[in-house]
Structure formats: C-alpha cells, structure tokens
C-alpha positions as CSV (number, residue, x, y, z in Angstrom):
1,X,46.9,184.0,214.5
2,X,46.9,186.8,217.0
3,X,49.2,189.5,217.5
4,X,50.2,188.6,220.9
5,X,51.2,184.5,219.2
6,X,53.5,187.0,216.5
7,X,54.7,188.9,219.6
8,X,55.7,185.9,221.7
9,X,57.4,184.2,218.6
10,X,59.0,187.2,218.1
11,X,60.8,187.2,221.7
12,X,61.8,183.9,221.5
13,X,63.4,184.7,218.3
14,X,65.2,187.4,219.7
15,X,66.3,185.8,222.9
16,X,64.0,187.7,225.2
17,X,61.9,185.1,226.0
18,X,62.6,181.1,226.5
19,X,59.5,180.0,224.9
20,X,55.5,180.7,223.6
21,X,52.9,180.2,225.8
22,X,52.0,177.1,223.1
23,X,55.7,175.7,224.5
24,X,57.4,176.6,221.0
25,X,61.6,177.2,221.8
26,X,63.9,178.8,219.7
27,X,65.2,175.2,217.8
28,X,61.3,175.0,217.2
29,X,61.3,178.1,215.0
30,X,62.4,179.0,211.7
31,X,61.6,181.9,208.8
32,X,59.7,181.8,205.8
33,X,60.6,182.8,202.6
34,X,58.5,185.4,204.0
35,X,60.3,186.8,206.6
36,X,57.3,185.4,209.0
37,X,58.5,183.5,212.1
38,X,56.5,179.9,211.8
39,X,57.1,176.8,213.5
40,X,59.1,173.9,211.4
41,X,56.7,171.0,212.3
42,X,53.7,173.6,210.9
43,X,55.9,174.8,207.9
44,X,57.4,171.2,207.0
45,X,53.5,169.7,207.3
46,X,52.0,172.4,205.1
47,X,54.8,171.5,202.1
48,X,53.6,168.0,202.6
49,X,50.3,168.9,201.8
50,X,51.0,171.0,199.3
51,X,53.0,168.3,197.2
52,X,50.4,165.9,198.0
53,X,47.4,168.5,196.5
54,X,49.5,169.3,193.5
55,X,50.3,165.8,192.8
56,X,46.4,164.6,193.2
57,X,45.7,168.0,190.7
58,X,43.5,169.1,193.6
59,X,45.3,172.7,194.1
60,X,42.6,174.1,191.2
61,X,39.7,172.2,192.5
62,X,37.9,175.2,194.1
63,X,37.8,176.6,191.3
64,X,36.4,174.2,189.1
65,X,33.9,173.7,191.5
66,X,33.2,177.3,191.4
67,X,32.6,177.2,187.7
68,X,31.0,174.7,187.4
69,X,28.2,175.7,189.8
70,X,27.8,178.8,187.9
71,X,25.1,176.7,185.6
72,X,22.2,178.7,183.4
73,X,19.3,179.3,185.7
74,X,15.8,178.1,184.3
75,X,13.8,181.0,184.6
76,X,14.6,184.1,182.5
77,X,15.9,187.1,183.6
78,X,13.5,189.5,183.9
79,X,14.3,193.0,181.7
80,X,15.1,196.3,183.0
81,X,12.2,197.7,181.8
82,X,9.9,195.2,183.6
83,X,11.8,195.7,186.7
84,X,11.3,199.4,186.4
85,X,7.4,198.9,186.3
86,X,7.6,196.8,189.2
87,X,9.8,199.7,191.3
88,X,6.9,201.8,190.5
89,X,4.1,199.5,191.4
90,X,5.5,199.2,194.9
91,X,6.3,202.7,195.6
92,X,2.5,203.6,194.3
93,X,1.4,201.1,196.9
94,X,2.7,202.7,199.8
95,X,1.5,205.8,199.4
C-alpha cells in the first residue's frame, strides 16, 4: 500500500476528504486492532480466510514445506581444509 492510499484513508477518516481515489467513504472504513485505517469488506474477507486456513491446518503449511525441503544433499560436504587448497590453487593461477 502506498503512502498517498494511507494519506487519502486518512482524510476521509478525518472528514477532510469525501472519499479515496479507489471510491472508499467514511461507512467503508473502520480500524484495526492496530490502529491502521482498513476497509471492512478487506478486513471482514481476510478473517474469513483466516478461519478457513486455521480450520483446514494450513496456517503452518509454509513451514512444513520449508522443512521438509531442507533434505540431506547426496554429495558430501567438502572440508575446510580442502577448500583452503582449492583458494590457493586459484589465486596461484592468476598470477
């Protein structure tokens, strides 16, 4: 969201303004818990999705995902040592 969507919200909250370029009035905005000026129909869809997420147990599901991909690589790591040698090699080869 940019600063000048916050500023325009802002106005109309206040009264300076009759509505957001987007066409949001006053009876189309509400606060947060936040503090943060949204729009009801965004805030009342995102709780929607949220119940339906937590109710499916998909609200952890990036994280599994991201754990799970974190599997055992097939080659073995290299030691420091050998990588060491192989800094050297290349810096030899450019001289």
């Amino acid at each position: 969201m940019t600063k000048e969507a916050n500023r325009q919200k802002r106005e109309v909250w206040e009264g300076k303004r009759s509505k957001t370029a987007s066409g949001l009035k006053r009876k189309d905005l509400m606060k947060n818990k936040d503090g943060k000026i949204v729009s009801k129909k965004q805030h009342k869809r995102g709780q929607e999705l949220y119940r339906m997420m937590k109710k499916e147990g998909r609200l952890a599901e990036p994280f599994k995902k991201r754990s799970s991909s974190r599997s055992r690589s097939k080659t073995p790591k290299r030691s420091k040592k050998s990588r060491s040698n192989k800094k050297r090699s290349r810096s030899n080869r450019r001289r």
